[in-house]
Every structure is written in structure tokens, then in C-alpha cells.
N, CA, C and O atoms as a Tinker XYZ file with bonds, in Angstrom:
   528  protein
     1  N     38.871000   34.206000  167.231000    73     2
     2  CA    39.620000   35.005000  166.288000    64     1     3
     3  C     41.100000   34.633000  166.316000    63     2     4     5
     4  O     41.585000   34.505000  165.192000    81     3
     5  N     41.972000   34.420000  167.397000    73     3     6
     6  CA    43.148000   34.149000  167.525000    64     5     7
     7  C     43.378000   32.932000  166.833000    63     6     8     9
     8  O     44.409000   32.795000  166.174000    81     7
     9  N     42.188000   31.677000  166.948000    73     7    10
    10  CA    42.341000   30.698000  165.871000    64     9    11
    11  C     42.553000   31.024000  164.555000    63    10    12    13
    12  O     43.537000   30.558000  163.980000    81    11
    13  N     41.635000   31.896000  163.876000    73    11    14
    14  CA    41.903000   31.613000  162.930000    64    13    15
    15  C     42.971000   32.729000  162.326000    63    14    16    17
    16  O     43.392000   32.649000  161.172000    81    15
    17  N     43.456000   34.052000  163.484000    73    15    18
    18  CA    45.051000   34.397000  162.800000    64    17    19
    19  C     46.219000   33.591000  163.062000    63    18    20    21
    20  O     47.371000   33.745000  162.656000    81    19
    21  N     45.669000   32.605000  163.894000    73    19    22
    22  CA    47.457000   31.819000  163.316000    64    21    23
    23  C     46.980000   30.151000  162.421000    63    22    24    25
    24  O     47.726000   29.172000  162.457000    81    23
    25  N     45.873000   30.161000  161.818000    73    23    26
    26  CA    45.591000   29.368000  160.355000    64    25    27
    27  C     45.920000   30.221000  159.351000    63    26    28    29
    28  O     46.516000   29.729000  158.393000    81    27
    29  N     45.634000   31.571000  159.338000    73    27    30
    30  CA    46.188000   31.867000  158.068000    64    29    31
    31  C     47.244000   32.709000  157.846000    63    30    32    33
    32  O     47.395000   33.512000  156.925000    81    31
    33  N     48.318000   32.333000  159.225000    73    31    34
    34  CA    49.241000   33.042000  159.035000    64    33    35
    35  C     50.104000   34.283000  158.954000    63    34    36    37
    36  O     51.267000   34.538000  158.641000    81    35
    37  N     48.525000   35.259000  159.569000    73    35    38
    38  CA    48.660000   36.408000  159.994000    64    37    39
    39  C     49.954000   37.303000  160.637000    63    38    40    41
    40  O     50.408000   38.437000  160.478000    81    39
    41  N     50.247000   36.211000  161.389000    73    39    42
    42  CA    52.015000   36.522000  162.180000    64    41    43
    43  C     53.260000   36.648000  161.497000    63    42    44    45
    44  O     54.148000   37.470000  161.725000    81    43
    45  N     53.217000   35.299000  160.205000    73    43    46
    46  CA    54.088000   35.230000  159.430000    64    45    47
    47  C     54.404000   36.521000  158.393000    63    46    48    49
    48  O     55.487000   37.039000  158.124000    81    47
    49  N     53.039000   36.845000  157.908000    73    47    50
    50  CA    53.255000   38.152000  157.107000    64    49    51
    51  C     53.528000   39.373000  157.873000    63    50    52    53
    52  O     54.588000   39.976000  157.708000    81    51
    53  N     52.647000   39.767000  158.689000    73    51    54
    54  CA    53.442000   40.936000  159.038000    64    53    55
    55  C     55.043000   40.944000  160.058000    63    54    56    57
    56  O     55.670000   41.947000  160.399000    81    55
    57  N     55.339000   39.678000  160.320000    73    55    58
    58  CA    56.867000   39.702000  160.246000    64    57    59
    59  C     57.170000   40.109000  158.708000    63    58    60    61
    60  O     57.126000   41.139000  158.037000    81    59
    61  N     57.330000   39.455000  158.614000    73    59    62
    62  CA    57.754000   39.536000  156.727000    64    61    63
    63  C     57.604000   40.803000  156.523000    63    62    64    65
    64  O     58.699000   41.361000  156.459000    81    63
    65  N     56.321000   41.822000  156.335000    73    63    66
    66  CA    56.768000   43.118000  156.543000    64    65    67
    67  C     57.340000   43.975000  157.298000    63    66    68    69
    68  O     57.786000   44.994000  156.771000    81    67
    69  N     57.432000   43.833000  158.313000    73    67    70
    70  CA    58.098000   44.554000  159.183000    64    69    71
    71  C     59.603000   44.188000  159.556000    63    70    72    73
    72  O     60.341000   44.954000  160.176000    81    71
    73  N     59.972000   42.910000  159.096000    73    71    74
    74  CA    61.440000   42.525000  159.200000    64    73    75
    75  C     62.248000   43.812000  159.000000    63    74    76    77
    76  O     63.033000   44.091000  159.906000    81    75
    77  N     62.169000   44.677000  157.896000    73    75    78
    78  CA    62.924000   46.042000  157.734000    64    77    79
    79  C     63.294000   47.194000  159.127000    63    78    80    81
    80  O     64.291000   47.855000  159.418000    81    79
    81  N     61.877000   47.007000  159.781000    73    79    82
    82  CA    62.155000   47.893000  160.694000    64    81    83
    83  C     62.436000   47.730000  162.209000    63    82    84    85
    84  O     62.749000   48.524000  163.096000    81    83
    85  N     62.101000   45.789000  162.146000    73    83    86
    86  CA    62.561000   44.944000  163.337000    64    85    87
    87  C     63.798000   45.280000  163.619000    63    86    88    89
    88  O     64.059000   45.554000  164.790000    81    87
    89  N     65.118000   45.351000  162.337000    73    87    90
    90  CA    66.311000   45.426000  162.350000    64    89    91
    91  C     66.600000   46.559000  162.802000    63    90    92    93
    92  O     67.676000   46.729000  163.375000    81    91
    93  N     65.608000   47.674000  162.622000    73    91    94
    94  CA    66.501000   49.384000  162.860000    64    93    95
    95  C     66.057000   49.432000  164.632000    63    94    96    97
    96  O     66.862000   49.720000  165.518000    81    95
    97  N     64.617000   49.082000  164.854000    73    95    98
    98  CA    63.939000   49.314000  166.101000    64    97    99
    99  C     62.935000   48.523000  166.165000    63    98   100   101
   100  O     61.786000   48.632000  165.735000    81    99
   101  N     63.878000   47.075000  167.191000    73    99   102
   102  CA    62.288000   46.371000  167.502000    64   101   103
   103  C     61.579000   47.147000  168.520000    63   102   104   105
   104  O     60.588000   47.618000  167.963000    81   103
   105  N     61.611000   47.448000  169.560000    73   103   106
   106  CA    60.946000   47.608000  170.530000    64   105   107
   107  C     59.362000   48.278000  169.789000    63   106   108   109
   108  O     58.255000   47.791000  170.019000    81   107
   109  N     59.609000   49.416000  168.932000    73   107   110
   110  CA    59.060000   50.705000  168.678000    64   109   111
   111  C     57.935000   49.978000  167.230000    63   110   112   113
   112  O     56.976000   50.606000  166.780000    81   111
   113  N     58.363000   48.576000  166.726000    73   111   114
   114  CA    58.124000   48.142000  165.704000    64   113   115
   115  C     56.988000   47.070000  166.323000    63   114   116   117
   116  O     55.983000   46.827000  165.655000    81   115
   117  N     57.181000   46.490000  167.531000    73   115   118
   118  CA    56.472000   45.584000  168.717000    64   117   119
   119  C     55.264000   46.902000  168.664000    63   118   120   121
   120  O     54.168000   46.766000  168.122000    81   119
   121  N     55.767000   48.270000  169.395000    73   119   122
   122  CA    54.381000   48.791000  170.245000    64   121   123
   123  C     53.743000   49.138000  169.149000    63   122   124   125
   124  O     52.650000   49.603000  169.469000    81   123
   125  N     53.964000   49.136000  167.515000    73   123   126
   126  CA    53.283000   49.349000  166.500000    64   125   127
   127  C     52.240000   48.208000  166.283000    63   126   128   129
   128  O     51.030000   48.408000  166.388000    81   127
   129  N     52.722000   47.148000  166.013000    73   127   130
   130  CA    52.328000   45.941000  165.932000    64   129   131
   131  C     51.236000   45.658000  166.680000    63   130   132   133
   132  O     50.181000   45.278000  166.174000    81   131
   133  N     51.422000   45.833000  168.020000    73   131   134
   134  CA    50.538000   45.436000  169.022000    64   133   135
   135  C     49.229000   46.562000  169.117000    63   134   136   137
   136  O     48.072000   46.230000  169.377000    81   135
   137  N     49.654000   47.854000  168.868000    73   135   138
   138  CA    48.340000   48.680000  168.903000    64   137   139
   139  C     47.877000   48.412000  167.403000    63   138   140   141
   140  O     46.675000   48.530000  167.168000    81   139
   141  N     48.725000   48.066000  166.393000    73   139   142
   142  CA    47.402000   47.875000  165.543000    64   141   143
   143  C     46.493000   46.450000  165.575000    63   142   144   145
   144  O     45.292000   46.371000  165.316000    81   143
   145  N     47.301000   45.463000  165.923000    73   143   146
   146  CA    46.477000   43.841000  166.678000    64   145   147
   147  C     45.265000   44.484000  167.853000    63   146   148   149
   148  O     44.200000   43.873000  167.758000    81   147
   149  N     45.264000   45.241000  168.580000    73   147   150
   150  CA    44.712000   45.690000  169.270000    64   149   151
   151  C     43.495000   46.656000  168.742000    63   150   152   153
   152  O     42.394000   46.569000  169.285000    81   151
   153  N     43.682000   47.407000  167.869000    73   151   154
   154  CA    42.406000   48.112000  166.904000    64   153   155
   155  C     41.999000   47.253000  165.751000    63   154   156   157
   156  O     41.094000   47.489000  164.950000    81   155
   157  N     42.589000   46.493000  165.776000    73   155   158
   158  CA    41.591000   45.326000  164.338000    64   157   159
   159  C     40.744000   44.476000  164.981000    63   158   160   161
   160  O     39.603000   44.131000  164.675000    81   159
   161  N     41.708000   44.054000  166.285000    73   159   162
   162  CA    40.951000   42.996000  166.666000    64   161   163
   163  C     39.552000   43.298000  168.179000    63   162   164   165
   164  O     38.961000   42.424000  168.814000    81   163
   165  N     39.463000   44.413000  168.280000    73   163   166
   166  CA    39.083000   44.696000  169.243000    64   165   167
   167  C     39.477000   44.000000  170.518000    63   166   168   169
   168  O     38.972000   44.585000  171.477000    81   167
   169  N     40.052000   43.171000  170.798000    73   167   170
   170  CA    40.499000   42.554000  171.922000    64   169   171
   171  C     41.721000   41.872000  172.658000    63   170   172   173
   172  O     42.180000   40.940000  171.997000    81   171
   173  N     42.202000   42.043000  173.556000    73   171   174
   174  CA    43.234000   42.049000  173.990000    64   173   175
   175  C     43.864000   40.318000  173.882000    63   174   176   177
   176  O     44.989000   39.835000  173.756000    81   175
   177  N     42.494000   39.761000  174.006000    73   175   178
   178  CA    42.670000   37.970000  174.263000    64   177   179
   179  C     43.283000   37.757000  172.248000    63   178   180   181
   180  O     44.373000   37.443000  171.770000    81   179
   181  N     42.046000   38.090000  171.653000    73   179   182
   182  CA    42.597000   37.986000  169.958000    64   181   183
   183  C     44.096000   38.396000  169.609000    63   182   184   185
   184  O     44.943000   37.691000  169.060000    81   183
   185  N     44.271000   40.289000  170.262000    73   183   186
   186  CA    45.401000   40.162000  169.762000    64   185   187
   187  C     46.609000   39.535000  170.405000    63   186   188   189
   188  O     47.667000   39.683000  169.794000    81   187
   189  N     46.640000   38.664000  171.862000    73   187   190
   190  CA    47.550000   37.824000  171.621000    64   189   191
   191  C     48.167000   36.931000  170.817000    63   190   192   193
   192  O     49.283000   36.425000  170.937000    81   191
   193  N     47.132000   36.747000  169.776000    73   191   194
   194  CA    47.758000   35.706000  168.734000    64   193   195
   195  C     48.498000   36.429000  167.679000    63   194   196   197
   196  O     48.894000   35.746000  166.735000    81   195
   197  N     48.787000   37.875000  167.679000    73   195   198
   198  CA    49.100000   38.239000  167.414000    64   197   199
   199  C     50.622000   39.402000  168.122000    63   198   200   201
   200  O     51.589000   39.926000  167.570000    81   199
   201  N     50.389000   39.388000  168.782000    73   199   202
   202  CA    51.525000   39.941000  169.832000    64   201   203
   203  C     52.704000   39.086000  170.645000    63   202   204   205
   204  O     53.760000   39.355000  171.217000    81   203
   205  N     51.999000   38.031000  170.397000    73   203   206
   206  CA    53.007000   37.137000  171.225000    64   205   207
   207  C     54.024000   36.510000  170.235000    63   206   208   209
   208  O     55.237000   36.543000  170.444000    81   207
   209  N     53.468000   35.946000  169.162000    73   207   210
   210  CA    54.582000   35.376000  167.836000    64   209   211
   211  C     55.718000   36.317000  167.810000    63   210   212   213
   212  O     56.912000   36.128000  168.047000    81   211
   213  N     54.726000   37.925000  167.285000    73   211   214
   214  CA    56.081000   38.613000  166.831000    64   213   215
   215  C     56.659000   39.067000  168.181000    63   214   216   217
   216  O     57.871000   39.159000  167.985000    81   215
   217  N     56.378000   39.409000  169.502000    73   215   218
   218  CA    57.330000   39.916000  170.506000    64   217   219
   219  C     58.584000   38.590000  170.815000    63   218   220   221
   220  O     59.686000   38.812000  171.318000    81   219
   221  N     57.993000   36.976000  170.296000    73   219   222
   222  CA    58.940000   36.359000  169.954000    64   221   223
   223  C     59.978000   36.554000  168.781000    63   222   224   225
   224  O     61.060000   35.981000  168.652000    81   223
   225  N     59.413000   37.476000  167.974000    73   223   226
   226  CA    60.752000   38.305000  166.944000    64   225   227
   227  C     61.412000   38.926000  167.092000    63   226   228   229
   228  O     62.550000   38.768000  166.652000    81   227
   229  N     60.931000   40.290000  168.016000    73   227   230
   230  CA    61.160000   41.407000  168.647000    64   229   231
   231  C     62.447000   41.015000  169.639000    63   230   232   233
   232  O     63.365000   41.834000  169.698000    81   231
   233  N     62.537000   39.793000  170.414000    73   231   234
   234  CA    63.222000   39.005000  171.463000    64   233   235
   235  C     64.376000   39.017000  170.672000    63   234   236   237
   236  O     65.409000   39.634000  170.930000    81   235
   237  N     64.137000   38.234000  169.594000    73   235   238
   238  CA    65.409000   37.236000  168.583000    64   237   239
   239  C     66.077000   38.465000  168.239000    63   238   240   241
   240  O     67.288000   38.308000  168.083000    81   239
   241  N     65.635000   39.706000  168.063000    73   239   242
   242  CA    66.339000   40.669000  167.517000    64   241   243
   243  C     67.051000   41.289000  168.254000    63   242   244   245
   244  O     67.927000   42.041000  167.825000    81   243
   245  N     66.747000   41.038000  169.896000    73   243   246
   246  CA    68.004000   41.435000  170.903000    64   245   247
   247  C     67.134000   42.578000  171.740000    63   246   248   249
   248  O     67.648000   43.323000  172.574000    81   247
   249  N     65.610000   42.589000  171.341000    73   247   250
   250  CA    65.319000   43.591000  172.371000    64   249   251
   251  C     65.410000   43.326000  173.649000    63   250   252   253
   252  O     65.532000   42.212000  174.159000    81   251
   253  N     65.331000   44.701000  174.351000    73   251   254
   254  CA    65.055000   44.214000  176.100000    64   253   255
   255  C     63.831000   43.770000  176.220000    63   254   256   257
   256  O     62.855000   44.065000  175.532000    81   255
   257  N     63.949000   42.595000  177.677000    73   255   258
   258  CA    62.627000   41.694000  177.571000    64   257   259
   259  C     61.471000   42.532000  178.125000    63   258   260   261
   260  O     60.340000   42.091000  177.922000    81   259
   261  N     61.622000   43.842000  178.894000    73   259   262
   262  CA    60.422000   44.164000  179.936000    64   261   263
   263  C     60.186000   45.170000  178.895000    63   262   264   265
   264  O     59.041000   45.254000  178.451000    81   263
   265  N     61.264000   46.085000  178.359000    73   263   266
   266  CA    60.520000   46.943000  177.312000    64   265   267
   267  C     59.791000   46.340000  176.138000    63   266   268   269
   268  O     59.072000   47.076000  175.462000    81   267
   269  N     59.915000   45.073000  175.842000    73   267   270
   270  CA    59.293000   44.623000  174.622000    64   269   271
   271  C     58.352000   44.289000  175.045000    63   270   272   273
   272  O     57.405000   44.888000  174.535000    81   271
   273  N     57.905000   43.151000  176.227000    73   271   274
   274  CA    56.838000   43.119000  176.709000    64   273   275
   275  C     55.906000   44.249000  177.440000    63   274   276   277
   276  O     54.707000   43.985000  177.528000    81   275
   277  N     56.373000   45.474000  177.963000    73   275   278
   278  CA    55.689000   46.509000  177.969000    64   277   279
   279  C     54.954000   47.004000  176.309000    63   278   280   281
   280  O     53.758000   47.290000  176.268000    81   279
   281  N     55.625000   47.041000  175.319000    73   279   282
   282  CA    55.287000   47.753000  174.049000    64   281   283
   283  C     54.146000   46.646000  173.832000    63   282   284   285
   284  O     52.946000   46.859000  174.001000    81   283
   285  N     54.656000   45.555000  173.472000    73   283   286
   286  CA    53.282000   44.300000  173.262000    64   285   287
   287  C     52.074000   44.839000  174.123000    63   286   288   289
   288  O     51.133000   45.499000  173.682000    81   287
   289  N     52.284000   44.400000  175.559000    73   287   290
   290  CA    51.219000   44.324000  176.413000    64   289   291
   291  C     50.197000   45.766000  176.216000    63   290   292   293
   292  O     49.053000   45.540000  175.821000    81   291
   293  N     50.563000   47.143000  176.467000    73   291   294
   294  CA    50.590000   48.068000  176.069000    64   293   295
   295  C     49.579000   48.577000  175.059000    63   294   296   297
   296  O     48.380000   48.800000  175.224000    81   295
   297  N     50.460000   48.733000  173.790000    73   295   298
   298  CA    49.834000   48.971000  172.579000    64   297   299
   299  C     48.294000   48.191000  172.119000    63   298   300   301
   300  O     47.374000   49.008000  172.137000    81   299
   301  N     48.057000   47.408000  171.896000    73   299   302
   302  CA    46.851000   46.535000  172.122000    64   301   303
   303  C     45.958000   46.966000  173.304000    63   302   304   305
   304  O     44.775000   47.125000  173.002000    81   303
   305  N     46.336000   47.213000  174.750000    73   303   306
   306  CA    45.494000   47.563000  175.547000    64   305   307
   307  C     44.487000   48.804000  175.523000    63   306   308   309
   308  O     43.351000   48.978000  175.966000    81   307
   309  N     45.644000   49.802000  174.622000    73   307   310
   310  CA    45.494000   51.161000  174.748000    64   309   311
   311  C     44.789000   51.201000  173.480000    63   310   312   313
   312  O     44.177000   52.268000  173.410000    81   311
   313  N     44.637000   50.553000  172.552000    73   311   314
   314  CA    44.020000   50.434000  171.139000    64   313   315
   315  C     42.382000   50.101000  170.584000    63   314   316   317
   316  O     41.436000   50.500000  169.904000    81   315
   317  N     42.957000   48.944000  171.551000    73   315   318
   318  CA    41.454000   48.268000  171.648000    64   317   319
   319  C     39.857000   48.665000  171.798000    63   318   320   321
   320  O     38.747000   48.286000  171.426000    81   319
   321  N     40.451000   49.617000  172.541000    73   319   322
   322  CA    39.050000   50.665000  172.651000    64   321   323
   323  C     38.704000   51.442000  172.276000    63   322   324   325
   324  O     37.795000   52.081000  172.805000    81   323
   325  N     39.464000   51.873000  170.796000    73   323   326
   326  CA    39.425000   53.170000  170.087000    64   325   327
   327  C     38.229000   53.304000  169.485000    63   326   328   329
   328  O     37.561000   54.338000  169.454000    81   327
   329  N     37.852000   51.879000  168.829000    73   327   330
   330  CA    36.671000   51.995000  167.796000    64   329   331
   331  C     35.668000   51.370000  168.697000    63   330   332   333
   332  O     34.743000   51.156000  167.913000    81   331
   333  N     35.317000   50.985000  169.758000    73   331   334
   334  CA    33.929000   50.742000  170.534000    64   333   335
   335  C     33.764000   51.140000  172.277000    63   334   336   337
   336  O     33.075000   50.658000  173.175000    81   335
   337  N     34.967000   52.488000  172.207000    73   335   338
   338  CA    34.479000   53.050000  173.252000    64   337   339
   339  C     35.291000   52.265000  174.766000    63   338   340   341
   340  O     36.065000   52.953000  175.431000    81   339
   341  N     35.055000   51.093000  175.084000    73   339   342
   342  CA    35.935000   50.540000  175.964000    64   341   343
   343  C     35.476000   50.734000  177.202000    63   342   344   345
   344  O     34.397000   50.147000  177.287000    81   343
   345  N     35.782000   51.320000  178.314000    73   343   346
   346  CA    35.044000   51.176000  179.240000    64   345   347
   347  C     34.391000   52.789000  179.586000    63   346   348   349
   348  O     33.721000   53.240000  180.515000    81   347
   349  N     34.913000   53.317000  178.443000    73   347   350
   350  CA    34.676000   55.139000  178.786000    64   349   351
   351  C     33.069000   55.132000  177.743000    63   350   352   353
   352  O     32.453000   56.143000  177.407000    81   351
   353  N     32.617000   53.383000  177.342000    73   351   354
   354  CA    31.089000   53.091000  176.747000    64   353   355
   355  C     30.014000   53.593000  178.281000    63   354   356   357
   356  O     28.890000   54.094000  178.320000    81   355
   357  N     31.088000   53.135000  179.531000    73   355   358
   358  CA    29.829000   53.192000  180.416000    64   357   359
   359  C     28.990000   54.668000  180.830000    63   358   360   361
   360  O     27.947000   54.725000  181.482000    81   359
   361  N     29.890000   56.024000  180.159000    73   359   362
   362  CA    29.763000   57.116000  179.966000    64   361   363
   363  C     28.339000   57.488000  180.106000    63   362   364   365
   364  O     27.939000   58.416000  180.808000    81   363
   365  N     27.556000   56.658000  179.349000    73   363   366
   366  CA    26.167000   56.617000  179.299000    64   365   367
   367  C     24.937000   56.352000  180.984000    63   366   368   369
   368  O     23.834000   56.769000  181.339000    81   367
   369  N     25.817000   55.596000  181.448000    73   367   370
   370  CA    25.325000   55.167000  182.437000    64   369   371
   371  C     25.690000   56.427000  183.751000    63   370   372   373
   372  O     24.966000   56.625000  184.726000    81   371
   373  N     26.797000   57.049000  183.492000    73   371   374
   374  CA    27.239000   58.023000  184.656000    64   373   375
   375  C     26.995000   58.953000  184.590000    63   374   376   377
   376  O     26.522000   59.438000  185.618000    81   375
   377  N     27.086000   59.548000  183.792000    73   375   378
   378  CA    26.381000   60.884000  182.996000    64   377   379
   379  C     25.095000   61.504000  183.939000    63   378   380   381
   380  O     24.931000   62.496000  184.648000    81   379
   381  N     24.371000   60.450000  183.565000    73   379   382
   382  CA    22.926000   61.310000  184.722000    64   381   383
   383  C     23.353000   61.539000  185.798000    63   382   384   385
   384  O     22.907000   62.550000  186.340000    81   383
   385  N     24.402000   60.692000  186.568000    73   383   386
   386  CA    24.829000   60.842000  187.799000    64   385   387
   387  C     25.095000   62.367000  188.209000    63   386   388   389
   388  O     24.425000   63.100000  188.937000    81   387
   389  N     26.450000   62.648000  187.416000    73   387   390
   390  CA    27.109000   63.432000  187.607000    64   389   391
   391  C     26.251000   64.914000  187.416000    63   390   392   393
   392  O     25.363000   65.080000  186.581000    81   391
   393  N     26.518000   65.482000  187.956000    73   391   394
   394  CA    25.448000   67.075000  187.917000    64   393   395
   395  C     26.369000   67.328000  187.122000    63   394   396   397
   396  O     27.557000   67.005000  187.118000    81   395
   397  N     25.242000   68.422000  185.883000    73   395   398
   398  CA    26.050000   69.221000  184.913000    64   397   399
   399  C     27.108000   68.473000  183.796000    63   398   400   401
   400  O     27.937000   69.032000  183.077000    81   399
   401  N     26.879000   67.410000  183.872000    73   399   402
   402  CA    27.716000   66.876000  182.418000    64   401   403
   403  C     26.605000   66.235000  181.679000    63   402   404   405
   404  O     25.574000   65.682000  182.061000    81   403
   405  N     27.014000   66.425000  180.730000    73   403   406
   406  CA    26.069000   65.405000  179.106000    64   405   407
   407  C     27.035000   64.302000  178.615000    63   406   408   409
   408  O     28.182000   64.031000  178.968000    81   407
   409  N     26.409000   63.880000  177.909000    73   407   410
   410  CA    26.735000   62.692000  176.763000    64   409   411
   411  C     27.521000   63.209000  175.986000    63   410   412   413
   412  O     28.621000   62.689000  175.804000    81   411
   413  N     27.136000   64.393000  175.318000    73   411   414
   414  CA    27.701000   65.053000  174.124000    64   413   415
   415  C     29.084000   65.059000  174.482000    63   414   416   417
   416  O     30.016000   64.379000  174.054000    81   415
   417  N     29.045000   65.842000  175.236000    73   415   418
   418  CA    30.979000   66.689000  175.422000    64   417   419
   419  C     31.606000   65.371000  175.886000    63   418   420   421
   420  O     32.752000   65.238000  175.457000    81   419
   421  N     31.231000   64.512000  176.534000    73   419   422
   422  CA    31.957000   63.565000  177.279000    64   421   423
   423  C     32.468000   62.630000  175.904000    63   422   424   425
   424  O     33.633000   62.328000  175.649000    81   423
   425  N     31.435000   62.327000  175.232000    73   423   426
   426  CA    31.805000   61.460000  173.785000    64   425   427
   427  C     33.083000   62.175000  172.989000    63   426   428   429
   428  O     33.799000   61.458000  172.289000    81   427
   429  N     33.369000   63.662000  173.113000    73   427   430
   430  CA    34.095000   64.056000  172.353000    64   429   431
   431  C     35.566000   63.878000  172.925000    63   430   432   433
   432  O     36.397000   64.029000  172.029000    81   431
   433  N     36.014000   63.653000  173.929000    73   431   434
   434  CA    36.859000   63.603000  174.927000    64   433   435
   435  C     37.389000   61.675000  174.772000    63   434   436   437
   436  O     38.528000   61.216000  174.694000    81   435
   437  N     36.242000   61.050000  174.776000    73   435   438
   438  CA    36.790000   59.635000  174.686000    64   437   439
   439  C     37.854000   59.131000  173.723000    63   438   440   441
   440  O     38.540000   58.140000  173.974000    81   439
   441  N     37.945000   59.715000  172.820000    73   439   442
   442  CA    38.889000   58.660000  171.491000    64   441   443
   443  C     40.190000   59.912000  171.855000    63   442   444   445
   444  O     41.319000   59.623000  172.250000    81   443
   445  N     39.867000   60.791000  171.696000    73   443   446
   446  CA    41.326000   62.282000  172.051000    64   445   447
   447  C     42.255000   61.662000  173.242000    63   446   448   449
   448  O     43.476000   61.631000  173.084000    81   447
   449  N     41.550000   61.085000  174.642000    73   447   450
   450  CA    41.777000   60.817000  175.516000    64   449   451
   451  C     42.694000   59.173000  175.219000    63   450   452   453
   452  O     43.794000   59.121000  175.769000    81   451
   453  N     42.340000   58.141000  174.548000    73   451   454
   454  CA    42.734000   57.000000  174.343000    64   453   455
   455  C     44.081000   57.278000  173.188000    63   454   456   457
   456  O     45.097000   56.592000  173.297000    81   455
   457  N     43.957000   58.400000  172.040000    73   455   458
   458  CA    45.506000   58.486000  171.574000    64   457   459
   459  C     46.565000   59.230000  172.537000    63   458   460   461
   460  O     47.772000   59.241000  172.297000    81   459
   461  N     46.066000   59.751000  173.476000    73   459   462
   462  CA    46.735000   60.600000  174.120000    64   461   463
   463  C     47.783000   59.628000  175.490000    63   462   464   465
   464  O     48.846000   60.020000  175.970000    81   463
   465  N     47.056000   58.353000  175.827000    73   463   466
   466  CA    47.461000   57.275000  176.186000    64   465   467
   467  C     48.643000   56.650000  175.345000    63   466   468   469
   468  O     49.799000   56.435000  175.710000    81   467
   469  N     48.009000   56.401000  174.042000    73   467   470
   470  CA    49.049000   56.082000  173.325000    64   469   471
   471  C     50.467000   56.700000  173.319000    63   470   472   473
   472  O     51.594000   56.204000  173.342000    81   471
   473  N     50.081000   57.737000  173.287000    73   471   474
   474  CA    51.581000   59.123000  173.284000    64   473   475
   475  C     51.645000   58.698000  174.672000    63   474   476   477
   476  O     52.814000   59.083000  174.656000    81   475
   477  N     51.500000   58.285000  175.814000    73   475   478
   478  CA    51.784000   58.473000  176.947000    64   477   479
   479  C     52.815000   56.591000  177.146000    63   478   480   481
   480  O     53.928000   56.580000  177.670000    81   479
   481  N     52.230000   55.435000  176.692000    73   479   482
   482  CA    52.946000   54.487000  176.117000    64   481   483
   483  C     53.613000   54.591000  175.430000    63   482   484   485
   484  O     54.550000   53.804000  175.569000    81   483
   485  N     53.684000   55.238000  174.603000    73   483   486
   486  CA    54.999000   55.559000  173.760000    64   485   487
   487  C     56.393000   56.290000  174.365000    63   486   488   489
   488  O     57.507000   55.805000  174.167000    81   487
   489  N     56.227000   57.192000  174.923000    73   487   490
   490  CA    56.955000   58.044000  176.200000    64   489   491
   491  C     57.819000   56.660000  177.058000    63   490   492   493
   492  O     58.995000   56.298000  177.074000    81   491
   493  N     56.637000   56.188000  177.674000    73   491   494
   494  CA    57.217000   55.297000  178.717000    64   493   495
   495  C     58.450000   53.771000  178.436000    63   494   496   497
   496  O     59.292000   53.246000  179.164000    81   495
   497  N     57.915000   53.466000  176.842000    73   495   498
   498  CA    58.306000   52.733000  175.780000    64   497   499
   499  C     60.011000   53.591000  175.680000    63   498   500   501
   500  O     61.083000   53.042000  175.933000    81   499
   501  N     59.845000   54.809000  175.311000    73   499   502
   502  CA    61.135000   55.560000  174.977000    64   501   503
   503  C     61.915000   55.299000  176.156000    63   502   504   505
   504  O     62.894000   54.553000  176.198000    81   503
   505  N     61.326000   56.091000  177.310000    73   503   506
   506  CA    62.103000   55.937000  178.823000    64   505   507
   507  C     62.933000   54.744000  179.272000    63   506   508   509
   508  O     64.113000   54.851000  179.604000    81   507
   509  N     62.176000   53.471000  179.264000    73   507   510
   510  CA    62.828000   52.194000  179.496000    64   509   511
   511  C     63.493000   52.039000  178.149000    63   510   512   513
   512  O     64.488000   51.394000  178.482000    81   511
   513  N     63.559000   52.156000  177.260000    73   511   514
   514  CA    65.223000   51.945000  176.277000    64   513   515
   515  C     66.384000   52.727000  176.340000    63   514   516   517
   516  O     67.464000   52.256000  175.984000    81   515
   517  N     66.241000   54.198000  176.874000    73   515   518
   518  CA    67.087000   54.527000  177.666000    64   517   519
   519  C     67.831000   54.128000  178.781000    63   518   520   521
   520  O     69.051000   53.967000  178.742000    81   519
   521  N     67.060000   53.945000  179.885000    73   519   522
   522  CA    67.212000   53.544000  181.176000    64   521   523
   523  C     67.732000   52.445000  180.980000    63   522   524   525
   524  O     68.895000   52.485000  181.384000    81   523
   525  N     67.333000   50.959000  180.343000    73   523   526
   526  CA    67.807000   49.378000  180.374000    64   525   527
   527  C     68.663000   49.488000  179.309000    63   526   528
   528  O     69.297000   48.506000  178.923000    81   527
């Protein structure tokens, strides 16, 4: 997959759109970027081909290097698993284990639990642009 987003240029356009808001806030424009490379592509390896071009934009625009590479690295990690579950899939397998839990309630908790990460990267994203 990473082949073929940088054949067709995938990087180039959404610079191109996002140039507007690179200028006001890269950092915050990176951890956007990267969690949505991260929910399209289901994978962290794919959306490098996508996270790495533009956190090379994100750079040029004067961000800090550990907060930008936190927002990249980050966003994508925390994304990725929204639409196939991720490792909270093995749910299925632990479940019998555990006395007194089901499938049901536990499924409802998985995706609530992964935006709630997000808000929790985002936080930490805020913190280090303060701090550096």
C-alpha cells in the first residue's frame, strides 16, 4: 500500500490541502494527518508513507522535532485499530477466561476506549508544545 501512495501522490495532495493549516499549527495538523493515514490505511507500516513525507512538512514549518514526531508516530497508532478492533480483536479469546464478562459489553467499550486514547494523544501533543 505505501507503494502505491507515493505513485499517486497521495502526500503531495494532502499537503496541498492542508498547507492552510500547516501555517497556523503544524504540530496539531501532523497528529490529524497521521490518525487519519492510520484509519484508512489500517496500518502503521502503510501509513508511513504517509506520515513521514508530510512530518517532513510539518519540520520545514519550524515544528518541534519530538512533538512532531510524537503527533506522527501517535495518531496512526492510536487510529489504526478503530475499524478492525486491533488487539482489543483478541477479546474473543479472553472472555471465556475471565469469570463473569461477555463479548457483548466488552465490544462496546473497544472503539469508546481507542477515541479516548486519541483525546489522551492529543493532551500529551498539547503538553509538549507548551513545555518545548
Amino acid at each position: 500500500m505505501s507503494g502505491v501512495i507515493n505513485k499517486i501522490g497521495l502526500v503531495d495532495v494532502i499537503s496541498n490541502i492542508m498547507a492552510p493549516l500547516v501555517s497556523i499549527s503544524p504540530v496539531y495538523t501532523m497528529l490529524f494527518v497521521s490518525a487519519l493515514a492510520g484509519f484508512i490505511t489500517q496500518s502503521n507500516a502503510a501509513s508511513v508513507a504517509i506520515d513521514v513525507p508530510f512530518l517532513q512538512v510539518v519540520l520545514a514549518a519550524g515544528a518541534d522535532p519530538l512533538t512532531a514526531a510524537c503527533a506522527a508516530a501517535g495518531g496512526s497508532a492510536v487510529t489504526q485499530y478503530y475499524l478492525t478492533g486491533g488487539p482489543v480483536a483478541a477479546l474473543s479469546t479472553v472472555i471465556p477466561v475471565v469469570k463473569g464478562s461477555n463479548l457483548k459489553d466488552a465490544n462496546k467499550f473497544q472503539r469508546p476506549a481507542m477515541l479516548f486514547g486519541l483525546l489522551v494523544l492529543f493532551l500529551l501533543v498539547s503538553l509538549l508544545l507548551v513545555i518545548r
